[in-house]
C-alpha positions as CSV (number, residue, x, y, z in Angstrom):
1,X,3.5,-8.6,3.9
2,X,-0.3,-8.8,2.6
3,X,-0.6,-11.0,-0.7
4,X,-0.6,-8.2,-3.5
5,X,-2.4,-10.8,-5.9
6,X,-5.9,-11.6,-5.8
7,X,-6.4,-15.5,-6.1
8,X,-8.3,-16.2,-9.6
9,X,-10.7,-19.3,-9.8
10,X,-9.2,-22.8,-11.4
11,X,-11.3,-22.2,-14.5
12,X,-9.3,-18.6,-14.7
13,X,-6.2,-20.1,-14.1
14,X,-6.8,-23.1,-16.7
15,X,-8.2,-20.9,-19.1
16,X,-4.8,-17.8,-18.7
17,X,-2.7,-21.0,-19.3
18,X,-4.0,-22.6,-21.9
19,X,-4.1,-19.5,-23.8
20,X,-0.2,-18.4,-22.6
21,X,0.7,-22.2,-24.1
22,X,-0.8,-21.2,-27.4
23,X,1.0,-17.9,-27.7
24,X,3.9,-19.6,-27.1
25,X,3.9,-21.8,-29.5
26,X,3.0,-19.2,-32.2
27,X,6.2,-17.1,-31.5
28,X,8.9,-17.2,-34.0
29,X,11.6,-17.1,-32.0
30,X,12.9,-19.2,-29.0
31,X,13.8,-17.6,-25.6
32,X,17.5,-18.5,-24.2
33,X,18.6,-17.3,-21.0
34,X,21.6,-17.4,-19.2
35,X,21.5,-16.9,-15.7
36,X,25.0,-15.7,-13.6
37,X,25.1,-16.9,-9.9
38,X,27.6,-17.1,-7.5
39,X,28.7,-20.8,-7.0
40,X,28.3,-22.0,-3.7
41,X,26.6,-19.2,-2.3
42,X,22.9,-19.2,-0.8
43,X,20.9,-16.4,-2.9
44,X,17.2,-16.5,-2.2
45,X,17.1,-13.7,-5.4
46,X,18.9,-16.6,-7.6
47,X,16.4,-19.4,-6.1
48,X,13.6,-16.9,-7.3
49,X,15.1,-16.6,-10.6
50,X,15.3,-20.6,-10.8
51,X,11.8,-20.5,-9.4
52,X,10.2,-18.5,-11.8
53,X,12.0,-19.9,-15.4
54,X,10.5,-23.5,-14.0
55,X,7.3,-22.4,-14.0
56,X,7.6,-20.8,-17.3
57,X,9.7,-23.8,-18.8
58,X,6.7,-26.3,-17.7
59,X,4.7,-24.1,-20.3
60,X,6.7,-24.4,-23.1
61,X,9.8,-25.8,-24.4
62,X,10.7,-22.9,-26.3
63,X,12.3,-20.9,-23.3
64,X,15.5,-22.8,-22.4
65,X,17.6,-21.6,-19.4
66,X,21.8,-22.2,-19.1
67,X,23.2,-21.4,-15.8
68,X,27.0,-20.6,-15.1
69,X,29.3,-19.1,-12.1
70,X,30.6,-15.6,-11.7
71,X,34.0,-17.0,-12.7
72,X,32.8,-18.8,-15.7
73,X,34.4,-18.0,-19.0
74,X,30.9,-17.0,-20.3
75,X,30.7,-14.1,-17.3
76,X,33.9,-12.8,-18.5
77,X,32.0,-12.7,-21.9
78,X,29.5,-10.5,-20.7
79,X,31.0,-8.4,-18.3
80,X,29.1,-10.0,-15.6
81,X,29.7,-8.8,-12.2
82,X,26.8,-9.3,-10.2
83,X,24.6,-12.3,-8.6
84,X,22.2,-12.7,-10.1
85,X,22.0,-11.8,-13.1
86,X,20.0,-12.9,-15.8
87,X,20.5,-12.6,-19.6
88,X,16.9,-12.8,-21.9
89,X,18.0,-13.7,-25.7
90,X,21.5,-11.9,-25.2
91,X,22.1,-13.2,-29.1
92,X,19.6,-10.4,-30.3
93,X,18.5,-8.0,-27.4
94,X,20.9,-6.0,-24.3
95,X,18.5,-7.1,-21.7
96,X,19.9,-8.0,-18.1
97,X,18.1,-8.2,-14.9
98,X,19.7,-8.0,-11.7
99,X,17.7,-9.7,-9.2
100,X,14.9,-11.9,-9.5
101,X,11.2,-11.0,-11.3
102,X,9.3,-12.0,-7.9
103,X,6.1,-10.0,-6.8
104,X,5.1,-7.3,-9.3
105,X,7.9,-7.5,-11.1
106,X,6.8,-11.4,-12.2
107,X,4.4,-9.5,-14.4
108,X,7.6,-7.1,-16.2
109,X,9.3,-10.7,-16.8
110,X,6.0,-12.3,-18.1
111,X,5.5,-9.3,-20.8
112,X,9.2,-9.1,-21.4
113,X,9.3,-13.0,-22.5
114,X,6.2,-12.7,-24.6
115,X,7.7,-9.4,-26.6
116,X,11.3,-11.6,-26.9
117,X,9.4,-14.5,-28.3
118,X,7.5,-12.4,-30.4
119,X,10.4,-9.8,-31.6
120,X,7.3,-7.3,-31.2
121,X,7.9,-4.3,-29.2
122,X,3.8,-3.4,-29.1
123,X,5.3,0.6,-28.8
124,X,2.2,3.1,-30.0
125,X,3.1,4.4,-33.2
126,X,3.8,7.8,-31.8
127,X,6.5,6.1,-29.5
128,X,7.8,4.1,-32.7
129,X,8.5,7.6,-34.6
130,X,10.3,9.0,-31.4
131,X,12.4,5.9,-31.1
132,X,13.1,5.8,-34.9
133,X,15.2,9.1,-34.1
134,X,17.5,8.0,-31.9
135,X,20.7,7.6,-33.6
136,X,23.1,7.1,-30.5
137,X,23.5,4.0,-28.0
138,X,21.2,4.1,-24.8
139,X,22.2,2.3,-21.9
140,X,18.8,1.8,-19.9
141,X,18.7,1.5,-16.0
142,X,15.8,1.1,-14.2
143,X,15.7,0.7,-10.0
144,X,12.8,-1.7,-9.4
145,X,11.3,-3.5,-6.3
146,X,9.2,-6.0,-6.1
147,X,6.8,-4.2,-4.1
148,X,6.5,-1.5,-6.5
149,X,3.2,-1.2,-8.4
150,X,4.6,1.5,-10.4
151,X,7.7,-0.3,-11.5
152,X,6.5,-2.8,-14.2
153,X,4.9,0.2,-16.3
154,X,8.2,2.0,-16.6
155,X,10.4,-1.2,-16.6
156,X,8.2,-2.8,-19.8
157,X,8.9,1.1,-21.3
158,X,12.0,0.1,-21.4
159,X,11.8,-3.2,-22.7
160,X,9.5,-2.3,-25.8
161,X,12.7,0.6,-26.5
162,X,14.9,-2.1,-26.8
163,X,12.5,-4.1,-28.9
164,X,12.1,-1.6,-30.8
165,X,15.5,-0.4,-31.8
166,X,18.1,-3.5,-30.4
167,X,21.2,-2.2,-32.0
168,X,21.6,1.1,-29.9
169,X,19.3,0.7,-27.0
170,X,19.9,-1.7,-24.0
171,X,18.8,-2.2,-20.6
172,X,19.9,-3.1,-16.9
173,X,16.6,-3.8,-14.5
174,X,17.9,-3.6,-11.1
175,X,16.1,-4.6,-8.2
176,X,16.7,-2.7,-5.3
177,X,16.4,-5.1,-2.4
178,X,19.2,-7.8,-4.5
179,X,22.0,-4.6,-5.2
180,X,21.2,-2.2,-2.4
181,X,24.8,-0.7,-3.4
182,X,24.1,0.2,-7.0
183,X,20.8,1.4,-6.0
184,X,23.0,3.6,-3.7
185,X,25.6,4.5,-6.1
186,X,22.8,5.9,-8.0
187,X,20.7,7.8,-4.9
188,X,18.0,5.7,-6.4
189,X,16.2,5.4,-3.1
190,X,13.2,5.5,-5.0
191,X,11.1,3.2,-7.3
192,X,10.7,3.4,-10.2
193,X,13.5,5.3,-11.7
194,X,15.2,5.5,-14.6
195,X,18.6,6.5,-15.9
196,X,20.0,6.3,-19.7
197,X,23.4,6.6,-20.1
198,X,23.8,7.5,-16.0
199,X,21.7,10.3,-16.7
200,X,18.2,10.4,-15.0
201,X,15.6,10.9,-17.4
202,X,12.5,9.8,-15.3
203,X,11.3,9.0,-11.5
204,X,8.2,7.5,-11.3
205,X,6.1,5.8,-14.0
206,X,6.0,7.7,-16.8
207,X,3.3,7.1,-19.8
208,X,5.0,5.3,-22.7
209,X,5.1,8.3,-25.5
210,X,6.8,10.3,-22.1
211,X,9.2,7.1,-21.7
212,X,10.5,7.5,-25.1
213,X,10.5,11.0,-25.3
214,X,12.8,11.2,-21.8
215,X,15.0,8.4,-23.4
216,X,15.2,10.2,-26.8
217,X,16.3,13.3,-25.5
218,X,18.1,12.0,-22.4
219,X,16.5,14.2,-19.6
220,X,13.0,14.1,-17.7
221,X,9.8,14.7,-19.8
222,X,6.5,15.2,-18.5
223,X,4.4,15.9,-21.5
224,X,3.9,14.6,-25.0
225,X,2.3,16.3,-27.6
226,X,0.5,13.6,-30.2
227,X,0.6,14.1,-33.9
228,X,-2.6,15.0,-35.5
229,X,-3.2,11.9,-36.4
230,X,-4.0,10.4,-33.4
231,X,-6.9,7.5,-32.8
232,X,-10.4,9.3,-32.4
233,X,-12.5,7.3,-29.9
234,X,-16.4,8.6,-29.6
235,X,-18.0,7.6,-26.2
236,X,-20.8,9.1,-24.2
237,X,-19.0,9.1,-21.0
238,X,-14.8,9.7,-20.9
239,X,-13.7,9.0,-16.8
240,X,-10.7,10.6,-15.9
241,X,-9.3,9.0,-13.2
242,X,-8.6,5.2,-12.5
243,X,-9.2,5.4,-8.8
244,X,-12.2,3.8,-6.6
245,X,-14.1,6.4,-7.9
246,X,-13.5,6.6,-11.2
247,X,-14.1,2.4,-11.4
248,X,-16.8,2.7,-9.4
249,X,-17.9,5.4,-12.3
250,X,-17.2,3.1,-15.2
251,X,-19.3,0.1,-13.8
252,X,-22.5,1.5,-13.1
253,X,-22.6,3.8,-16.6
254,X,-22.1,1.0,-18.7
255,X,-24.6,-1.1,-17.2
256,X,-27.0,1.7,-16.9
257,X,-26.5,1.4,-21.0
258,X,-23.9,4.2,-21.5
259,X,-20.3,3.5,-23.9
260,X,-18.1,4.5,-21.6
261,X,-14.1,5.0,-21.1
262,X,-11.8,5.3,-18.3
263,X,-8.4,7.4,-19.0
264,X,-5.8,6.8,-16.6
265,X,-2.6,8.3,-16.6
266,X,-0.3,6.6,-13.6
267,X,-1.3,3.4,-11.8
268,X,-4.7,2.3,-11.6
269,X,-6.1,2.4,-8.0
270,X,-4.3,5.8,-7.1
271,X,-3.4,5.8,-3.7
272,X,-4.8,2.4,-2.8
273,X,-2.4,0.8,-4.9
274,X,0.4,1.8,-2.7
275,X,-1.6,1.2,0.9
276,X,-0.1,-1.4,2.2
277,X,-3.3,-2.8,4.4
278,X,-6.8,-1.8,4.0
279,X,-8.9,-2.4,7.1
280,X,-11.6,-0.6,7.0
281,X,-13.7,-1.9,3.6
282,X,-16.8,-3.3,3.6
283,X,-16.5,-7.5,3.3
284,X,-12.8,-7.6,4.3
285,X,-11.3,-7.7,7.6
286,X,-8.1,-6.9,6.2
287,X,-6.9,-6.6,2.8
288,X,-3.8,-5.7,1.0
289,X,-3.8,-2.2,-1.1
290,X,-3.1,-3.7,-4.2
291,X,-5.2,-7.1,-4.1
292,X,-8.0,-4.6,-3.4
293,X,-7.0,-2.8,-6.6
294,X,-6.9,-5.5,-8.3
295,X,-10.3,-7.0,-7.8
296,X,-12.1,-3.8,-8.9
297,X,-10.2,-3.1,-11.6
298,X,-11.1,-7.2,-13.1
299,X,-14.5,-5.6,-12.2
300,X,-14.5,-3.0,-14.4
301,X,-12.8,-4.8,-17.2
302,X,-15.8,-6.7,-17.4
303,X,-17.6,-3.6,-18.5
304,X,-15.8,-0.7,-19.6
305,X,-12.7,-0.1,-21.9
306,X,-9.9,1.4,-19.7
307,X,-7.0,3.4,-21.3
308,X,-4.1,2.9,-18.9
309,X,-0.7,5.5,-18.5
310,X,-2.2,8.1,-20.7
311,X,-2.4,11.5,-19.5
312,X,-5.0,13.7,-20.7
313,X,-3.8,17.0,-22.3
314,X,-6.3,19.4,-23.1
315,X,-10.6,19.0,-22.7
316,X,-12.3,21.8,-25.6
317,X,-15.8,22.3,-24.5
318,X,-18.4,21.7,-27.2
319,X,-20.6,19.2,-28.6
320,X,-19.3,16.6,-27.8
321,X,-16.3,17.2,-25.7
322,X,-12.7,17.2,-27.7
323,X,-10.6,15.6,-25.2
324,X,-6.6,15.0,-26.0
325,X,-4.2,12.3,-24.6
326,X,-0.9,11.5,-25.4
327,X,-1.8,8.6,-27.8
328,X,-5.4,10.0,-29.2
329,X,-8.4,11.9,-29.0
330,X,-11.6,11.4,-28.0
331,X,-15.5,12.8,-28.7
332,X,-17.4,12.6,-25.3
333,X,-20.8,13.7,-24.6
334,X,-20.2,14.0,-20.9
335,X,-16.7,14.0,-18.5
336,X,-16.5,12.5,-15.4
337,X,-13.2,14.2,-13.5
338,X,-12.5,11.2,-10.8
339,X,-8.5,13.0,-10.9
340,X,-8.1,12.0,-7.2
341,X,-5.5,14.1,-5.1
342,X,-1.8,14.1,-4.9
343,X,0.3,13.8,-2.0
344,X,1.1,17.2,0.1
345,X,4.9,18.4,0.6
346,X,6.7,19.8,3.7
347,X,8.3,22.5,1.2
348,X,11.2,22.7,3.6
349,X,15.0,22.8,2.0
350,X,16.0,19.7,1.0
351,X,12.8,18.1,0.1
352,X,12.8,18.4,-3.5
353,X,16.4,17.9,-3.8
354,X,16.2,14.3,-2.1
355,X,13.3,13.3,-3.5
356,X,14.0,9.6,-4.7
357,X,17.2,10.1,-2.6
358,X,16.0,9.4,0.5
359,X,12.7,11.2,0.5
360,X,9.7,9.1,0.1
361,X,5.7,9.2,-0.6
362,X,5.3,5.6,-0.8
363,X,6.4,3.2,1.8
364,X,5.2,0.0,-0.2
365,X,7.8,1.2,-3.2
366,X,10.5,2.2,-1.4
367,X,10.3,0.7,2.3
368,X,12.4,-2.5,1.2
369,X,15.7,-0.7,0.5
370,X,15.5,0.6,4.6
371,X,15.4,-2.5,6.4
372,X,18.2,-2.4,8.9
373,X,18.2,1.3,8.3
374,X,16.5,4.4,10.4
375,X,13.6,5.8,9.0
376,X,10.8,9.0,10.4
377,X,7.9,9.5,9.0
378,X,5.8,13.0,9.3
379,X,2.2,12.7,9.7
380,X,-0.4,11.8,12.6
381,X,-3.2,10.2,10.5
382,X,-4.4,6.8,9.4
383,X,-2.1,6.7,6.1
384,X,1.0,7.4,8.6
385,X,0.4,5.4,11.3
386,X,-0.6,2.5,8.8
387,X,2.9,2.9,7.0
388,X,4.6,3.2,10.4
389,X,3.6,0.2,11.8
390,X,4.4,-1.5,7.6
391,X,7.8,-0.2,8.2
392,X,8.3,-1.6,11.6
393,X,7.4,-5.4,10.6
394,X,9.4,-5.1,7.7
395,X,12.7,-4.3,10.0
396,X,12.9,-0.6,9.4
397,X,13.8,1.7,12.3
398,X,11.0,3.9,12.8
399,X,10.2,7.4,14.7
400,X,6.9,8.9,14.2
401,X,7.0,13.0,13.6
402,X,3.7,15.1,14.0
403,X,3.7,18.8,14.7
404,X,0.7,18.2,16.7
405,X,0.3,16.7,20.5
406,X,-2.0,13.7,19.4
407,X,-2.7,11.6,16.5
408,X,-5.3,11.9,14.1
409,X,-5.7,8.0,13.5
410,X,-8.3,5.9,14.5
411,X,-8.1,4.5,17.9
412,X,-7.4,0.8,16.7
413,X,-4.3,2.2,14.5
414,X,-2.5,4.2,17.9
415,X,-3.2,1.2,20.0
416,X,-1.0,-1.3,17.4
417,X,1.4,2.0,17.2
418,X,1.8,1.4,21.0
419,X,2.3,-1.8,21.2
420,X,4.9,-1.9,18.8
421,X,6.6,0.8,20.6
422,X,7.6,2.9,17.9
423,X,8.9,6.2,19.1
424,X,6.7,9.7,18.4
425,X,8.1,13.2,18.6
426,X,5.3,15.4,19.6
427,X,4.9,18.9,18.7
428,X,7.6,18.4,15.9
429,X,8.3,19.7,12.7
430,X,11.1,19.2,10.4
431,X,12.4,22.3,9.0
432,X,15.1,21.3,6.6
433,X,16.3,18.0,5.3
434,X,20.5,17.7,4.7
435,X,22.8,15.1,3.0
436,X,25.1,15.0,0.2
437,X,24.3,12.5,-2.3
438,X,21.6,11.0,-0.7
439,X,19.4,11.9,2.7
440,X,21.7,12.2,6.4
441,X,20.2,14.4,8.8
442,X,17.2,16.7,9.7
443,X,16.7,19.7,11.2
444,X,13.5,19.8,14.0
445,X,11.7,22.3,15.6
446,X,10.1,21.5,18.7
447,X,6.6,24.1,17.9
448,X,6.0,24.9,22.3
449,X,9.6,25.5,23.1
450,X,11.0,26.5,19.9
451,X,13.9,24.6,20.2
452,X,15.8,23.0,17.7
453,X,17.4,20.0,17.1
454,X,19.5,17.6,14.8
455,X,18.7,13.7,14.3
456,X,20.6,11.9,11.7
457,X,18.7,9.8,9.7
458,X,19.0,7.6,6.3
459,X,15.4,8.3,5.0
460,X,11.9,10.4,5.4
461,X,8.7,9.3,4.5
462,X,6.3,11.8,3.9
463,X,2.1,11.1,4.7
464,X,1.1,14.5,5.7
465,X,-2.2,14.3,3.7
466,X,-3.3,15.0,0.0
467,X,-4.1,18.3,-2.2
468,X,-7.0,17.8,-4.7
469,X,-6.1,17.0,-8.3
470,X,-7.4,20.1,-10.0
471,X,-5.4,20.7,-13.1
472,X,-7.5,19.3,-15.2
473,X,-10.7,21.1,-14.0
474,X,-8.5,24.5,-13.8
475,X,-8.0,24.2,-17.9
476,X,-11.9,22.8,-18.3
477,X,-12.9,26.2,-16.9
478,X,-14.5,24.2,-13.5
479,X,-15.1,26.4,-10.7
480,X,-13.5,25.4,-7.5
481,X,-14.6,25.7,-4.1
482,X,-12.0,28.1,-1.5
483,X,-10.5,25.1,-0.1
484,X,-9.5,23.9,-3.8
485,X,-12.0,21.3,-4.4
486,X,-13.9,21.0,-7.3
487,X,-17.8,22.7,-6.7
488,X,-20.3,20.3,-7.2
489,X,-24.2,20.1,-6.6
490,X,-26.1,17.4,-5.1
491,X,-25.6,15.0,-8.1
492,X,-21.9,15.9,-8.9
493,X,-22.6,18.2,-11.8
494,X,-20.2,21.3,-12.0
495,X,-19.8,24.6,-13.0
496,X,-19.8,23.4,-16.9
497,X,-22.7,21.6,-18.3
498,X,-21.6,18.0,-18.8
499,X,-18.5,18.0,-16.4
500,X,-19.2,16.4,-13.4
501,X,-16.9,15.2,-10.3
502,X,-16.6,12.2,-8.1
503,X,-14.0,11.5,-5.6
504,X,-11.1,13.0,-3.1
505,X,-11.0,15.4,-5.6
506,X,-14.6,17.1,-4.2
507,X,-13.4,16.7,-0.6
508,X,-15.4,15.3,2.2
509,X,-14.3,12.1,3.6
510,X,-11.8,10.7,2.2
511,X,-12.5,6.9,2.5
512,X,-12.2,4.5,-0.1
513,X,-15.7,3.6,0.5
514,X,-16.7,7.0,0.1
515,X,-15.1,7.3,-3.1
516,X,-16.8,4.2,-4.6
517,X,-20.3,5.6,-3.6
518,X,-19.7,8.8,-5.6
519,X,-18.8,7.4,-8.5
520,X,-22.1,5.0,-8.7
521,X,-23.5,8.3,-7.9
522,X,-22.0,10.4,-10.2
523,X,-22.6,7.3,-12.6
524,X,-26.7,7.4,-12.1
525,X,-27.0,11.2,-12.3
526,X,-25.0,11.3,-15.7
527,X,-26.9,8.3,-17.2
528,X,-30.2,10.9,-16.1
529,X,-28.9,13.7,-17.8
530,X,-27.7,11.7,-21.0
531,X,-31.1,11.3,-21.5
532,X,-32.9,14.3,-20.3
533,X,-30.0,16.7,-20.6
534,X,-30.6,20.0,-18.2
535,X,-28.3,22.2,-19.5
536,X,-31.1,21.9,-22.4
537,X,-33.7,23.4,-20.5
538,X,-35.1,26.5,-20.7
């Protein structure tokens, strides 16, 4: 597995600690935790665990770490029944992770110790007023993996909620690869998800104000509605869209001298967050999804003001621009739209159903639960055939489906496919996807002979291609092109003076590369217009 985390210089990492020793030592409270193992028993979750509270304790002597067996007095105490498990300041929060905080969830622990320490939840005040209303216990659970990108946003959700209001609210962060069997007690063969009192109230990241709102009323919410009194930012460029693109965007307008702001309302990157290996960018032979993430987003905070997990609501045309999120509003003279494009569905029975149950978009997220298990995945590109071949090193039983009778995927890409032997069904398509609590069989189609067959199966990943990310653009009034792209000139302006477009979400190639070069594009032509605005001429 690529390295997820780009490598910071010594001065960085001197710098990140000296200033993590200082916020130590300015929180009021100390950090106990009491870690549940099973004596005599190899656990490489445990020895992360250990792993990661020494590196922390050589920081500070504030956090202080007690370890006991399964069959310890204190386990009884607790109700502990798993190993490992790990208790953060069980005298004043209901926090317990089960597993170890390694990979992306190191950065979940990191924030969780800092809000303990600090007794601080850091909720928005619109989540704090949704919170305040709960008046009944919550028992939190959310299915993690280490390899998730998406999981620390909606794990920390649940952290601040318990912050926030410790005497009804409590939480279980389970890692999927160290309790595969409560992961599939609760079909949570998907990351992240969330359940409050066994009920599932999101799948996927959700924005904070959506978190609380799902926990509050203890079923899946997917829009918040802010108060009136929400922040008002002013800029001269708002970005929606955290991608290549939209990064790309936000470097080159505020160095061409324009206040600009990036709105993002899942995980920044978009779909390269959740590539496992990138191999065709310029100045790296091979780099992981995420580390390239990463580096351009530490790029762009250099420069512009990002506004992570909110979702924008509503854009009112004018001078300037009215533009709503879920946590405020903002006054921009010009709107990039860099909204991306989302992945495409099979819309066969089943698919919906499963989804999170067996049925996956994201083989970096999920792929760690199906090791040892058998897997297909539907598609004939370069997304498939890269998660294919991810799969197969990780130990996952692979066959590849594609409706067609060859692949898609660059030459390079079929001839690791080969060597790998991983299995193709040619000329295939699934037609219905069956199971009772989680995904157990499909149903094919062979498309020359018509034939049709049964293969049982544990799980299906899905990389059949992407649908633009119009939404947005549909409410602005945008016109669209007949394929559903957004209709753009020569320098990405659109159908409404002062909305322009960058991205997968015009179409064309779409290449990371590609996407970068619009939005320095898109960038240049907006800073021209700011300046000498056409939609002023006569």
């Amino acid at each position: 597995m690529t390295d997820s985390n780009p490598q910071p210089s010594t001065q960085q990492q001197a710098e990140f600690i000296k200033q993590l020793k200082i916020t130590f030592e300015k929180m009021p409270h100390d950090i106990e935790l009491l870690l549940f193992t099973q004596k005599g028993k190899e656990d490489v979750f445990a020895e992360g665990t250990r792993q990661i509270v020494r590196a922390f304790r050589e920081l500070t002597p504030r956090i202080r770490l007690r370890e006991y067996g399964l069959d310890h007095k204190m386990a009884t105490k607790y109700q502990i029944e798993h190993s490992p498990t790990l208790l953060i300041a069980p005298d004043r929060y209901g926090i317990r992770w089960l597993g170890a905080p390694l990979g992306e969830e190191a950065r979940t622990f990191l924030e969780t110790i800092l809000m303990v320490g600090s007794g601080m939840s850091g909720l928005s005040d619109q989540s704090k007023k949704v919170i305040a209303k709960i008046d009944s216990p919550r028992q939190i659970k959310v299915f993690v993996s280490p390899s998730c990108p998406y999981c620390p946003q909606q794990a920390v959700n649940a952290v601040k909620a318990v912050i926030e209001k410790s005497d009804l609210i409590s939480l279980e962060i389970i890692d999927i690869q160290s309790q595969p069997e409560i992961a599939h007690q609760y079909s949570a063969h998907s990351v992240p998800q969330a359940f409050a009192n066994d009920v599932l109230i999101g799948m996927g990241a959700q924005s904070e104000e959506v978190f609380a709102l799902s926990l509050s009323r203890l079923e899946p919410q997917t829009l918040f509605i802010p108060d009136s009194d929400a922040e008002l930012v002013e800029t001269d460029l708002l970005i929606v869209g955290g991608g290549p693109a939209g990064l790309t965007a936000g470097i080159y307008a505020v160095r061409s001298g324009l206040k600009t702001v990036i709105v993002e309302r899942n995980v920044l990157g978009g779909q390269v967050a959740t590539t496992p290996v990138v191999e065709n960018y310029p100045g790296f032979t091979q780099v992981g999804g995420k580390t390239l993430v990463d580096i351009l987003v530490t790029h762009a905070l250099e420069y512009v003001q990002i506004f992570p997990g909110e979702e924008v609501i509503e854009v009112i045309p004018g001078k300037p621009f009215i533009v709503t999120t879920g946590r405020r509003r903002f006054h921009a003279k010009t709107i990039l739209l860099a909204t991306g494009a989302n992945h495409k569905h099979l819309n066969v029975p089943g698919e919906s159903r499963f989804s999170g149950r067996g049925v996956s978009y994201c083989s970096t997220c999920d792929g760690p639960l199906f090791k040892g298990r058998k897997v297909v995945i539907v598609g004939g590109g370069n997304s498939a055939v890269t998660e294919a071949l991810y799969l197969h090193h990780m130990g996952v039983g692979v066959t590849l489906i594609h409706r067609k009778d060859s692949l898609r995927a660059q030459e390079f890409l079929v001839r690791q496919l080969t060597f790998s032997e991983i299995p193709i069904l040619w000329n295939t398509e699934i037609t219905e996807i069956t199971g009772q609590e989680r995904v157990e069989s499909i149903t094919l189609k062979n498309n020359l002979t018509g034939e049709t067959s049964f293969l049982a199966i544990d799980g299906v990943f899905l990389s059949i291609g992407y649908e633009p990310a119009v939404e947005l653009a549909r409410k602005a009034g945008v016109a669209l092109t007949p394929d559903g792209y957004i209709q753009k000139d020569g320098k990405h302006r659109t159908s409404v003076p002062g909305i322009y477009s960058a991205g997968d979400v015009e179409g064309g190639y779409k290449q990371i590369v590609t996407a970068a070069g619009q939005g320095s594009e898109a960038a240049m032509a907006i800073f021209e217009d700011v300046i000498n605005p056409y939609w002023q001429k006569s």
